[in-house]
RODO-2510 file (C-alpha; in nm, 4 decimals, decimal comma):
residues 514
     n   res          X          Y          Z
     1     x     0,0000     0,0000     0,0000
     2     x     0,1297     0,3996    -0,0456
     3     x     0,2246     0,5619     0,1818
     4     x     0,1565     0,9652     0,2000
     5     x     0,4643     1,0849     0,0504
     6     x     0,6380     1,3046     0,3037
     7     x     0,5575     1,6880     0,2955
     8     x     0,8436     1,8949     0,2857
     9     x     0,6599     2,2307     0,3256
    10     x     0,4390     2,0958     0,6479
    11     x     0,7690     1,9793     0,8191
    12     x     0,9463     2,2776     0,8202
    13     x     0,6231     2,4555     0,8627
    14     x     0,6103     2,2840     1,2072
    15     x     0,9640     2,3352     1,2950
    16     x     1,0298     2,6522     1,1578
    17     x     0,7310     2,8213     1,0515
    18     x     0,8700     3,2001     1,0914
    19     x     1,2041     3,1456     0,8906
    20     x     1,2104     3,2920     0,5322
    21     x     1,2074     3,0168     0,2675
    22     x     1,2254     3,2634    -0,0112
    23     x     1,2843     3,5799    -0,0938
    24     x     1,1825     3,7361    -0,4297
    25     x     1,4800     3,9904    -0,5247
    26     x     1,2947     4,1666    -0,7358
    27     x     1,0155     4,2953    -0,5543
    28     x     1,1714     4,1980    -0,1993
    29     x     0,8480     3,9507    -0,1474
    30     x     0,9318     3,7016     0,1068
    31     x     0,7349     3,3881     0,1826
    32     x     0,7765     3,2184     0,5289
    33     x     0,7669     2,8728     0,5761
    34     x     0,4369     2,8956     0,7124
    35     x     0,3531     3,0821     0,4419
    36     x     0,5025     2,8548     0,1928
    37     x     0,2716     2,5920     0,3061
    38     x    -0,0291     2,7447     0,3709
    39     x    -0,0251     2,8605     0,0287
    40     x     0,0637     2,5841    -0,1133
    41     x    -0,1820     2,3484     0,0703
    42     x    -0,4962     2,6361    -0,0542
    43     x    -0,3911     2,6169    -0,4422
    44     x    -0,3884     2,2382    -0,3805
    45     x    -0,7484     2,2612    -0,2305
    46     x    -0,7853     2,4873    -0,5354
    47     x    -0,7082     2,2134    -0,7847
    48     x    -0,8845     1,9492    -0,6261
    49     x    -1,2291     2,1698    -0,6338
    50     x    -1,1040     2,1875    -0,9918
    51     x    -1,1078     1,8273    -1,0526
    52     x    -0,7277     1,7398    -1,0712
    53     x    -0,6337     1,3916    -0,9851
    54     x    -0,3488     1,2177    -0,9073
    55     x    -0,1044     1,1675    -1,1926
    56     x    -0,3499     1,4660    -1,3907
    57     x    -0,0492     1,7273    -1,5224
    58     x    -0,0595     2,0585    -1,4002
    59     x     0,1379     2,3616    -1,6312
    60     x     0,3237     2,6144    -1,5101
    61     x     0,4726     2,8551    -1,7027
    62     x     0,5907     3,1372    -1,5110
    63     x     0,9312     3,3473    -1,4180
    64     x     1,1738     3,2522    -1,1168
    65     x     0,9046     3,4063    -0,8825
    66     x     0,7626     3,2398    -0,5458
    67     x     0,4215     3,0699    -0,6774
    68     x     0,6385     2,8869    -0,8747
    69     x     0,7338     2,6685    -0,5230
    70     x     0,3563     2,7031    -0,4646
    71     x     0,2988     2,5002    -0,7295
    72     x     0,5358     2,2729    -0,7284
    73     x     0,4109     2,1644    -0,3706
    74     x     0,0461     2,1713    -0,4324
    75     x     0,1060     1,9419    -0,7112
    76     x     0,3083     1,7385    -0,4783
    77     x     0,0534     1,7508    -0,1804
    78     x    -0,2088     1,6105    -0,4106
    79     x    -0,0543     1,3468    -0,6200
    80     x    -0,0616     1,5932    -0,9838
    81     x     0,2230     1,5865    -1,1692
    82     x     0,3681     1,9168    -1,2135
    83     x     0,5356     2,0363    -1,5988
    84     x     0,7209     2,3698    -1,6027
    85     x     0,6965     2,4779    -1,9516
    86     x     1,0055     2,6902    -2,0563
    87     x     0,9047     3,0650    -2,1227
    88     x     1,1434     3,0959    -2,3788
    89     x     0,9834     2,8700    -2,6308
    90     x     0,7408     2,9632    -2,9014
    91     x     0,4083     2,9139    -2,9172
    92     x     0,4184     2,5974    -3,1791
    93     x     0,6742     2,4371    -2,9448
    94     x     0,4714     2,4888    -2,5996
    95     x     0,1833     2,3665    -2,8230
    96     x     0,3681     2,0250    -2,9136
    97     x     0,4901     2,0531    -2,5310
    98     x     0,1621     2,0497    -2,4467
    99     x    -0,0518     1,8495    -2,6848
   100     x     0,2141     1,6034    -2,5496
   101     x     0,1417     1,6178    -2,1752
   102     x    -0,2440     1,6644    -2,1867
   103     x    -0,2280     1,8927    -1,8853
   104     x    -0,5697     1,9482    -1,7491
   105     x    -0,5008     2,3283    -1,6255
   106     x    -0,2030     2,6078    -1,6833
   107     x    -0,0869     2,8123    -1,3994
   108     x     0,0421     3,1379    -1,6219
   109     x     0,2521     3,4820    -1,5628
   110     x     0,0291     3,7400    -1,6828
   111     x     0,3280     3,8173    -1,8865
   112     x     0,2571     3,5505    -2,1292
   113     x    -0,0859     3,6445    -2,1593
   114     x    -0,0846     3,7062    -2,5142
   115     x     0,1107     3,3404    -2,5786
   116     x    -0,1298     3,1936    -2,3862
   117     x    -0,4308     3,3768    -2,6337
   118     x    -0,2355     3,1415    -2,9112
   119     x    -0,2233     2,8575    -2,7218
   120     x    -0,5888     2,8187    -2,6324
   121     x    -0,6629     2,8081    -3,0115
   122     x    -0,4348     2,5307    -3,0617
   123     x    -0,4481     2,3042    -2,6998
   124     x    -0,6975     2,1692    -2,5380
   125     x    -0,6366     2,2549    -2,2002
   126     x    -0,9808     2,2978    -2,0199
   127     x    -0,8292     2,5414    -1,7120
   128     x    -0,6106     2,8235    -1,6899
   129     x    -0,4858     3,0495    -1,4200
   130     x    -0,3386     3,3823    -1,4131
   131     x    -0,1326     3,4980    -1,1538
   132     x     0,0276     3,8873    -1,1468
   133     x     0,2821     4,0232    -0,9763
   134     x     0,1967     4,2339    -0,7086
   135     x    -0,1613     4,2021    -0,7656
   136     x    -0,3543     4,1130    -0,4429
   137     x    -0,6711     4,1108    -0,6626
   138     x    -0,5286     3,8307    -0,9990
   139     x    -0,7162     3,5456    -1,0341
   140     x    -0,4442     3,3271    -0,8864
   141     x    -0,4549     3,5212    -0,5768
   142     x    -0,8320     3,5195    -0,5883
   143     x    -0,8204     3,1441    -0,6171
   144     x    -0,5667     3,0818    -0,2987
   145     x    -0,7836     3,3168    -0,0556
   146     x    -1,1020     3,1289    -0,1293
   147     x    -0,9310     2,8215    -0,0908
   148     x    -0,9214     2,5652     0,2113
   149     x    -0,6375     2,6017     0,4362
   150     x    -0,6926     2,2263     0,5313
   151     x    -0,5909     1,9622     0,2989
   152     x    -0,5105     1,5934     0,3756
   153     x    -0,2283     1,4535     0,1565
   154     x    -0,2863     1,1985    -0,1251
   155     x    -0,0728     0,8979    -0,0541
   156     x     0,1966     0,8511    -0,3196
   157     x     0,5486     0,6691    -0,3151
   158     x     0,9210     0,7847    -0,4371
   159     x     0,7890     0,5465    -0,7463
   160     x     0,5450     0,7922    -0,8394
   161     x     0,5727     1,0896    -1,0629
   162     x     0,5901     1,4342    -0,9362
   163     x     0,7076     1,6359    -1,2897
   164     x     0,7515     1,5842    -1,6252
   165     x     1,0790     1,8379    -1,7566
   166     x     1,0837     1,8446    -2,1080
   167     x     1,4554     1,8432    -2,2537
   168     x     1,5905     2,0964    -2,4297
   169     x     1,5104     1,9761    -2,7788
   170     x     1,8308     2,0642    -2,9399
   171     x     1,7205     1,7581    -3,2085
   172     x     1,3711     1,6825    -3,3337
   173     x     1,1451     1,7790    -3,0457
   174     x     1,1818     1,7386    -2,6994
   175     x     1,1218     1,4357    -2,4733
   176     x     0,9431     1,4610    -2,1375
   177     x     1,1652     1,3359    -1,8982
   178     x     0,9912     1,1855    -1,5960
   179     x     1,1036     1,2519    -1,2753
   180     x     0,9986     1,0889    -0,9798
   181     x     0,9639     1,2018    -0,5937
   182     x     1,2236     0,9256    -0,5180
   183     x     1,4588     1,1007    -0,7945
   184     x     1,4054     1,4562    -0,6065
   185     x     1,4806     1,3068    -0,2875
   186     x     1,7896     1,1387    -0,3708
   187     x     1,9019     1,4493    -0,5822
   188     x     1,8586     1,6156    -0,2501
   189     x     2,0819     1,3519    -0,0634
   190     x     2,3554     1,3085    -0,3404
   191     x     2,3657     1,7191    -0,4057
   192     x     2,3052     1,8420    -0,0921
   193     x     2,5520     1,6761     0,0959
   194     x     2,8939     1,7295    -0,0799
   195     x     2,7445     2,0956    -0,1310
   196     x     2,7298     2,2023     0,2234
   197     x     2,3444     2,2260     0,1984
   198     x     2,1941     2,2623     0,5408
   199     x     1,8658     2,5115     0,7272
   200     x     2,1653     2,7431     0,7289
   201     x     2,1841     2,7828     0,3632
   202     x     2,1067     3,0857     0,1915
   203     x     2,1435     3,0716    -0,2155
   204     x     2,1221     3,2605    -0,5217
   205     x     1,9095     3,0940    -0,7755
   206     x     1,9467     3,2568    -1,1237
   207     x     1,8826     2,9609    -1,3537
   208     x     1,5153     2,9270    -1,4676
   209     x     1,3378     2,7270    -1,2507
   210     x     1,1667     2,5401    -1,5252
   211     x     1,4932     2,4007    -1,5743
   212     x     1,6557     2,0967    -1,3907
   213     x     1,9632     2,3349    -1,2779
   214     x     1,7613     2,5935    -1,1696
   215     x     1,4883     2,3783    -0,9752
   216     x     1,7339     2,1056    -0,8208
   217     x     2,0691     2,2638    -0,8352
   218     x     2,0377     2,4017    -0,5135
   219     x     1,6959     2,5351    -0,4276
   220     x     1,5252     2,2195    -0,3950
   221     x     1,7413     2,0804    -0,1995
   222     x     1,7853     2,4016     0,0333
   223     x     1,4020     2,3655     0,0862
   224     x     1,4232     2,0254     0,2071
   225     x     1,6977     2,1403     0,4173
   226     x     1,4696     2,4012     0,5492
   227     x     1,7042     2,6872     0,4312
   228     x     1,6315     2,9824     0,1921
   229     x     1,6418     3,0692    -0,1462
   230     x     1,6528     3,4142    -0,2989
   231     x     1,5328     3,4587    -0,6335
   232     x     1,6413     3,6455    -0,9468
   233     x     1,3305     3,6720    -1,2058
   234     x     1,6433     3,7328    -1,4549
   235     x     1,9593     3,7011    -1,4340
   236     x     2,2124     4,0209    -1,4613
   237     x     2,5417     3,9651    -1,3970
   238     x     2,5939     4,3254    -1,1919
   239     x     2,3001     4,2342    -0,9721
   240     x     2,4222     3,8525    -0,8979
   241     x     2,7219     4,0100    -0,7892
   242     x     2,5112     4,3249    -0,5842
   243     x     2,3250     4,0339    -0,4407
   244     x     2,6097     3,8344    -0,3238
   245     x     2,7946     4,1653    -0,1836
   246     x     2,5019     4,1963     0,0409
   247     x     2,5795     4,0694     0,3918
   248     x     2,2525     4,1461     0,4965
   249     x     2,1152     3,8612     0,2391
   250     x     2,4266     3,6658     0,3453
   251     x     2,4194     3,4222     0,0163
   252     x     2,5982     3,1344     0,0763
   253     x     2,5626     2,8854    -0,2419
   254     x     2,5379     2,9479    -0,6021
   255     x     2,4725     2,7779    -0,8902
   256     x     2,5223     2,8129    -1,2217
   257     x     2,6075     2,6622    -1,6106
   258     x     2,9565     2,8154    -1,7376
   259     x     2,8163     3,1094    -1,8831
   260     x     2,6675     3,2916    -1,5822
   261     x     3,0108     3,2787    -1,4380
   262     x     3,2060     3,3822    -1,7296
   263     x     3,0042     3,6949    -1,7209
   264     x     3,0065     3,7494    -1,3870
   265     x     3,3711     3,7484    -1,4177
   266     x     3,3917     3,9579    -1,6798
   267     x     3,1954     4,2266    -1,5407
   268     x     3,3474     4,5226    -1,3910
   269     x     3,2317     4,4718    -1,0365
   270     x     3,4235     4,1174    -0,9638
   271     x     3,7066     4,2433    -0,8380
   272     x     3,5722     4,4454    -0,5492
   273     x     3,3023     4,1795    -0,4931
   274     x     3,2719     4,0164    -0,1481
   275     x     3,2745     3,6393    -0,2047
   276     x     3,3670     3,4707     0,1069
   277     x     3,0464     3,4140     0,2496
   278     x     3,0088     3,1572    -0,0331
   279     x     3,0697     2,7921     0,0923
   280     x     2,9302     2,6051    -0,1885
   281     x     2,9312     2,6921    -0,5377
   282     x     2,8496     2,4370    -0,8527
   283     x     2,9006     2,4876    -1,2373
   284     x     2,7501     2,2381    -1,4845
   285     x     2,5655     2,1617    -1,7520
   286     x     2,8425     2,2273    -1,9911
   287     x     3,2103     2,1697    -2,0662
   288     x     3,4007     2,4289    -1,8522
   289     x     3,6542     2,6218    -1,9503
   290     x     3,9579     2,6104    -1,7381
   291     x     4,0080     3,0374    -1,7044
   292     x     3,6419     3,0271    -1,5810
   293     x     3,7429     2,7611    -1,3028
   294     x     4,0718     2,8942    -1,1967
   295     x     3,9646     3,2873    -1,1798
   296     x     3,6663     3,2110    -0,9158
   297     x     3,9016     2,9756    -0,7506
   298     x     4,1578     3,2026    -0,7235
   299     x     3,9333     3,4623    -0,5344
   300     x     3,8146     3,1881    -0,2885
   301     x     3,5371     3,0353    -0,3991
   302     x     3,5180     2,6837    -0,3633
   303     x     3,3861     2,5887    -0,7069
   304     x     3,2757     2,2670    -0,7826
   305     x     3,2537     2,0704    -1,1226
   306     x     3,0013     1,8378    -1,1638
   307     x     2,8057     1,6447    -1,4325
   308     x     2,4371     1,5885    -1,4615
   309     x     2,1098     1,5723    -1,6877
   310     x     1,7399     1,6263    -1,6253
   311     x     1,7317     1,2318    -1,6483
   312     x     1,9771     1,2171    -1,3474
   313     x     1,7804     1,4643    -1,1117
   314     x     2,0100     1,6439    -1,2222
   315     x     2,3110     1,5111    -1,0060
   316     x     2,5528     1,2246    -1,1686
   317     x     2,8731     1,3377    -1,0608
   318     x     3,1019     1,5864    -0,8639
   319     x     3,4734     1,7285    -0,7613
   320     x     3,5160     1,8025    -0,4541
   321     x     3,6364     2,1608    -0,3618
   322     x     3,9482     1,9863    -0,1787
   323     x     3,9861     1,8525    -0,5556
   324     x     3,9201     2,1294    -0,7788
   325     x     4,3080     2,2180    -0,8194
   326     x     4,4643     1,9316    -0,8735
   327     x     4,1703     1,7747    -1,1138
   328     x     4,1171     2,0895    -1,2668
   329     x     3,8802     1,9877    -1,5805
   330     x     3,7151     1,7066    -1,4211
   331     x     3,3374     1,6500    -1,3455
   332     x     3,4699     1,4423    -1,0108
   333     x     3,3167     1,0684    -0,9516
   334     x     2,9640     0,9592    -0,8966
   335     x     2,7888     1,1183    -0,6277
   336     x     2,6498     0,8751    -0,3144
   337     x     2,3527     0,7019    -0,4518
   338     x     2,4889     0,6136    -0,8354
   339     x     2,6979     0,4570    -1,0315
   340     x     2,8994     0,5040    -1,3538
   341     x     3,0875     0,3374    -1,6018
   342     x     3,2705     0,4384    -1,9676
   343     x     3,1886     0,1486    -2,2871
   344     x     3,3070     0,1180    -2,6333
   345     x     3,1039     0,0593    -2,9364
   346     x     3,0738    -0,2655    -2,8760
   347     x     2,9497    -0,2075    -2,4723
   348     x     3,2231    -0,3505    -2,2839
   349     x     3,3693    -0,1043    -2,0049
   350     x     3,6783     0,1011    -2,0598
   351     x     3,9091     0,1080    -1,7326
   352     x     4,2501     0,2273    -1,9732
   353     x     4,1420     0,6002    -2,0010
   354     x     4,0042     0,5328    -2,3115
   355     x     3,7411     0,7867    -2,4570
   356     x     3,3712     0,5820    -2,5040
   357     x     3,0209     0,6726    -2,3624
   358     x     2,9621     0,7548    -2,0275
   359     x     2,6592     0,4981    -1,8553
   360     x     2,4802     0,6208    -1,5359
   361     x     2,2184     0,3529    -1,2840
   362     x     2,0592     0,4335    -0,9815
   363     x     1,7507     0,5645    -0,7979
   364     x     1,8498     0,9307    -0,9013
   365     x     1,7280     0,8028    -1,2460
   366     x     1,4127     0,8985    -1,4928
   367     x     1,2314     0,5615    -1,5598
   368     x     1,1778     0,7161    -1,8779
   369     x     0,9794     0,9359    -2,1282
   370     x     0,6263     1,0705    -2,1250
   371     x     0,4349     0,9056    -2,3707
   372     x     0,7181     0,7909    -2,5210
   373     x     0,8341     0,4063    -2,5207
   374     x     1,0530     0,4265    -2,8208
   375     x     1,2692     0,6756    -2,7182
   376     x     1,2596     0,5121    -2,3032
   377     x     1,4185     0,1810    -2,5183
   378     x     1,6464     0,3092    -2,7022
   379     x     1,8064     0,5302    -2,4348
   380     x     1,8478     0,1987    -2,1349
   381     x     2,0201    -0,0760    -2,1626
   382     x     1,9221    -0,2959    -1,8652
   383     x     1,8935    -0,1011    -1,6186
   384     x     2,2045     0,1950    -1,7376
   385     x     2,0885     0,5264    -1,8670
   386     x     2,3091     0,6099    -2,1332
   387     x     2,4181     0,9819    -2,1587
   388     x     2,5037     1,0246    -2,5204
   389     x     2,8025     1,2111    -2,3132
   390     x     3,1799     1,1183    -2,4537
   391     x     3,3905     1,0712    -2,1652
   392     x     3,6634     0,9067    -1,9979
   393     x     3,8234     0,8090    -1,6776
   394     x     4,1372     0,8966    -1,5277
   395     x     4,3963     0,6270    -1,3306
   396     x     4,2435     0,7738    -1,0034
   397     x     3,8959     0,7020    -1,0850
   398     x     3,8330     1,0808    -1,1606
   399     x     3,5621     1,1147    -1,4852
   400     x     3,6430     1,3804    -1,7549
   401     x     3,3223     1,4983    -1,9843
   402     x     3,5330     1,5168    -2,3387
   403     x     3,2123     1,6154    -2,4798
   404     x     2,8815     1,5695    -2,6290
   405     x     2,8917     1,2786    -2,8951
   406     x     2,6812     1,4604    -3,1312
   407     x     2,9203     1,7719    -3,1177
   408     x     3,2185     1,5385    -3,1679
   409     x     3,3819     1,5614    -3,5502
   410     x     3,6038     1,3436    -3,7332
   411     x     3,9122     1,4760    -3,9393
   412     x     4,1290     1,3093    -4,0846
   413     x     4,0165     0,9969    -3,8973
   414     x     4,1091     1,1714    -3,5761
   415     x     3,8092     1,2319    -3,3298
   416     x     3,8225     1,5859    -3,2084
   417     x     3,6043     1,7387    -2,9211
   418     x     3,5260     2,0605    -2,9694
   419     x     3,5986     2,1452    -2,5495
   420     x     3,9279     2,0730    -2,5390
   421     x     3,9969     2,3169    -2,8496
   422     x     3,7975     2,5764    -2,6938
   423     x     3,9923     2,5463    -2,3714
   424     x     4,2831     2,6502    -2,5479
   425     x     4,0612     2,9222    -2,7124
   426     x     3,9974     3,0662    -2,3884
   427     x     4,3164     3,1227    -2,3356
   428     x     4,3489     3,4228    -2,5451
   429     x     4,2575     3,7570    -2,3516
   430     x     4,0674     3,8911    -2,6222
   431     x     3,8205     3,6170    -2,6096
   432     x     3,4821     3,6112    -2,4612
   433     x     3,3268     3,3758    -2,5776
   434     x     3,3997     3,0459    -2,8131
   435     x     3,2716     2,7895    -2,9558
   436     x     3,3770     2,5117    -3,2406
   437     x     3,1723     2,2846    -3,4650
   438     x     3,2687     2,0514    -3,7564
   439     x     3,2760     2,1752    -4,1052
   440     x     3,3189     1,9916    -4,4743
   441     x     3,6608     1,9341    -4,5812
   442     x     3,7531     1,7458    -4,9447
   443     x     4,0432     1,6177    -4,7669
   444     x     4,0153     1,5620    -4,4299
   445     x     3,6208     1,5022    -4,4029
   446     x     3,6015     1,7754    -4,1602
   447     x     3,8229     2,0195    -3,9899
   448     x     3,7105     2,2835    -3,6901
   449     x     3,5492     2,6428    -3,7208
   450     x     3,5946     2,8434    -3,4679
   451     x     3,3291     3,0705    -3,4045
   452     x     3,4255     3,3884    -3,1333
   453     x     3,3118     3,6583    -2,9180
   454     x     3,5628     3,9227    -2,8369
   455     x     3,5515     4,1167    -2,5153
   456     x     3,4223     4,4577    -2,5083
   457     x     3,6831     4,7085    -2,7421
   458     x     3,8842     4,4027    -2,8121
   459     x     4,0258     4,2878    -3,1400
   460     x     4,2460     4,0067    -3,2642
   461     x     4,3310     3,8715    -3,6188
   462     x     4,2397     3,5225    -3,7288
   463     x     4,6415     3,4203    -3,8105
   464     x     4,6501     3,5080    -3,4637
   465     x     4,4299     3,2394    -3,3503
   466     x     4,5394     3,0012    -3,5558
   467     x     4,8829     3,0550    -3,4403
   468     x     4,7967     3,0014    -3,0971
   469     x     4,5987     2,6595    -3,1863
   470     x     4,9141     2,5587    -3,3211
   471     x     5,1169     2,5745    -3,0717
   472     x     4,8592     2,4284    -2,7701
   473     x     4,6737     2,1321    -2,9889
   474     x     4,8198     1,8481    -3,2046
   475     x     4,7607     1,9424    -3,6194
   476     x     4,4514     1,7567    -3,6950
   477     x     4,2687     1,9246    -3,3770
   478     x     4,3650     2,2930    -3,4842
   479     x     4,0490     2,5011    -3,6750
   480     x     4,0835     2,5989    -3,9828
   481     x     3,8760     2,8685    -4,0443
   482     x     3,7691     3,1528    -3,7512
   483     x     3,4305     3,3805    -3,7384
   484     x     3,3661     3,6508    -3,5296
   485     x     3,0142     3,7360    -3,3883
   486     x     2,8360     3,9380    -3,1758
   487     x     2,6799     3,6856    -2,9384
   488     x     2,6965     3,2577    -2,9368
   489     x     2,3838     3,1147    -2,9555
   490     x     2,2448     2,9573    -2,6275
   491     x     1,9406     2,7892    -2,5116
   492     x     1,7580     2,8680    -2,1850
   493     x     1,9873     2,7351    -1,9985
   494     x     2,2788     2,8833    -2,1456
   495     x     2,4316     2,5888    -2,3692
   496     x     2,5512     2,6590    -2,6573
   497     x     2,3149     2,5520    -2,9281
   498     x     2,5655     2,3920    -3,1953
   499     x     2,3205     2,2774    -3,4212
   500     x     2,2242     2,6722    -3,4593
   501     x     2,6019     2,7469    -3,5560
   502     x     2,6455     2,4379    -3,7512
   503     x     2,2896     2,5920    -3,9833
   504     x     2,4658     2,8789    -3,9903
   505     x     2,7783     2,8318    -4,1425
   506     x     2,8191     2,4341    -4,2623
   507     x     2,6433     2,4861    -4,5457
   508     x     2,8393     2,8581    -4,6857
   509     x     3,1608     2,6834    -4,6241
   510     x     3,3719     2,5457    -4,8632
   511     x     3,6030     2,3101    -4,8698
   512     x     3,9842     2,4678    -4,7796
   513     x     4,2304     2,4722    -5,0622
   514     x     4,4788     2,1499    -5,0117
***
């Protein structure tokens, strides 16, 4: 038989029901624990008067804002499975997203009232709800006050789903991850722990929250924790850093992909920023480059590399701070409750260093897709999740992300992964950004394009970067062929969308002259 699945927000509404669980930068909101859950409990009451069921989906599409956590925990209180729905989309890909998912009501952002208009024409979702920011009289709030206060908790187990994250879709569309309240608990467990996470904890969260980094990486696990979380609706790299100078906030995590930091770093205010009330800070998501690691190390910040995906929770992997010098570059080794393991093309395990595809098991892991069976078989085999990831493991145990298979080229019959070139891209000071992709050669098959962002009133010539390739990266590795933009592009999340550059330029390129 279930059991009721344990209720984070009623917990530390009974043992701390005065403490701040969030605070909403922008408009200095702040929402008590007792608060948290009172809410959260009345817009469950809300949905049940409405008709939602256990295992019926629930929409959200919304900034980094407060009833964003309401949600989430109504859904959870009730047994609905909760789907953030990425703001940045369009309207035919939420309508695919949610055609998909079948949701049975949307929880909206007045913001994205006029996508929403175009949705209803093309989904058929039978509810919606508005909420507004500092509007005491939307029909969100409207909802919650006329709500019951008193709910009693429909019994569900860790085997049950609690959200359905959509990935990113960088190929063909996007598959609904499913992510279980076992997965979120152990995420908590495996993250939480090597991260310092505790009812102490105070962070920064400036990922979207409809994103597995920005939900789970920390501020999940900080609510479990029964800490805080202060929210950034968007994310400005002068205010992260105004934010973290603040002792009165007193943040004391962050978490972000690569990008974030890089322009954090870059911006003028870094220097004179306080940083040493930070005790645990994580970058993933994306191959980091090593001036982006050693700079925030260097002013004191203990900043951890890890691995993940939205099938892992997110958590897979992580270096520990004690680590991050001497394994500079590496994503660590599997975090408490997993296990992985590097295979060949023809699956056997690879314990010689050997590049291959990194394999992840355990209960931090999606049982599969929404809707989906296909694409649930082809990504398991028995009971390992594999990553699509290239990677490979050091003599100490220590796993490197080489990079994404799919971004991986072939020249001359030489793999080359586009990270470790732009490592050495990074190295140049004029660089802000880079990024390389595989392009048509007669001779070789392909050879490397590298595709930059200078810094602000900087300039460099292409012989120039070639001539620095050449001396940091064997022959076959080095680009041949460098463009200069404005701006990379990135998805939500800030990766790199490759597939975007690769439109771009693959198909104006011709071959080079042999």
């Amino acid at each position: 038989m279930p059991v009721p699945y344990y209720d984070w927000t009623e917990h530390n509404a009974n043992i701390r029901p005065n403490k701040v669980a969030i605070l909403d930068s922008d408009n200095q909101q702040t929402l008590t624990y007792k608060q948290l859950n009172t809410r959260a409990n009345q817009l469950g009451s809300w949905l049940k008067v409405n008709d939602i069921k256990k295992g019926d989906r629930v929409a959200i599409l919304m900034p980094n804002c407060p009833e964003f956590f309401e949600a989430q925990f109504a859904c959870s209180k009730i047994g609905a499975i909760c789907l953030p729905l990425n703001w940045r989309l369009t309207a035919p890909e939420l309508e695919y997203i949610l055609n998909d998912s079948t949701p049975s009501v949307v929880i909206y952002d007045e913001k994205f009232s006029e996508l929403i208009v175009k949705l209803k024409t093309t989904c058929a979702v039978p509810t919606y709800l508005e909420i507004a920011e500092n509007k005491s009289d939307s029909p969100y709030e409207t909802a919650i006050s006329a709500s019951s206060e008193a709910l009693t908790p429909t019994p569900c187990t860790h085997d049950d789903t609690s959200m359905i994250m959509y990935t990113s879709g960088t190929t063909g569309h996007p598959k609904g991850a499913l992510i279980t309240h076992g997965m979120t608990f152990y995420n908590c467990v495996n993250l939480g722990i090597p991260a310092g996470v505790s009812s102490k904890a105070i962070q920064l969260v400036v990922l979207p929250l409809f994103h597995t980094g920005g939900l789970n990486c920390y501020a999940n696990p900080i609510l479990h924790a029964g800490g805080q979380v202060v929210l950034m609706r968007d994310f400005d790299p002068g205010r992260a850093l105004g934010l973290i100078n603040d002792a009165e906030i007193g943040i004391t995590h962050f978490f972000a992909v690569p990008a974030p930091y890089q322009f954090m770093m870059q911006h003028p205010d870094f220097d004179t920023t306080d940083l040493s009330r930070i005790v645990g800070a994580g970058v993933g998501g994306a191959p980091c480059a090593e001036t982006i690691l050693t700079t925030w190390l260097q002013r004191g910040v203990p900043l951890v590399q890890g691995w993940g995906m939205t099938e892992t929770s997110p958590g897979g992997t992580a270096l520990e701070a004690d680590d991050a010098l001497r394994k500079i570059g590496s994503a660590g080794k599997a975090l408490m409750h997993t296990e992985i393991k590097v295979i060949d093309d023809s699956g056997d395990e690879i314990t010689d260093g050997g590049v291959g595809e990194l394999l992840i098991r355990g209960p931090n892991i999606t049982p599969g897709y929404w809707n989906n069976p296909e694409a649930t078989r082809k990504t398991f085999t028995d009971d390992w999740l594999m990553t699509g990831d290239a990677a490979r493991v050091d003599e100490e145990g220590f796993l490197y992300i080489v990079d994404r298979w799919k971004d991986m080229y072939i020249s001359g019959g030489e793999n080359v992964y586009p990270a470790e070139v732009e490592n050495i891209l990074y190295q140049l000071p004029e660089v802000a950004e880079a990024a390389i992709i595989g392009v048509p050669d007669e001779r070789w098959g392909e050879t490397g394009k590298a595709v930059l962002v200078l810094k602000q009133n900087q300039t460099i010539e292409t012989d120039t970067v070639i001539q620095h390739c050449i001396q940091n990266l064997a022959k076959f590795k080095v680009p041949q062929t460098v463009e200069f933009i404005e701006a990379l592009p990135r998805n939500a999340t800030g990766k790199v969308l490759k597939r975007t550059l690769r439109d771009q330029y693959v198909s104006k390129d011709t071959p080079a002259v042999t």
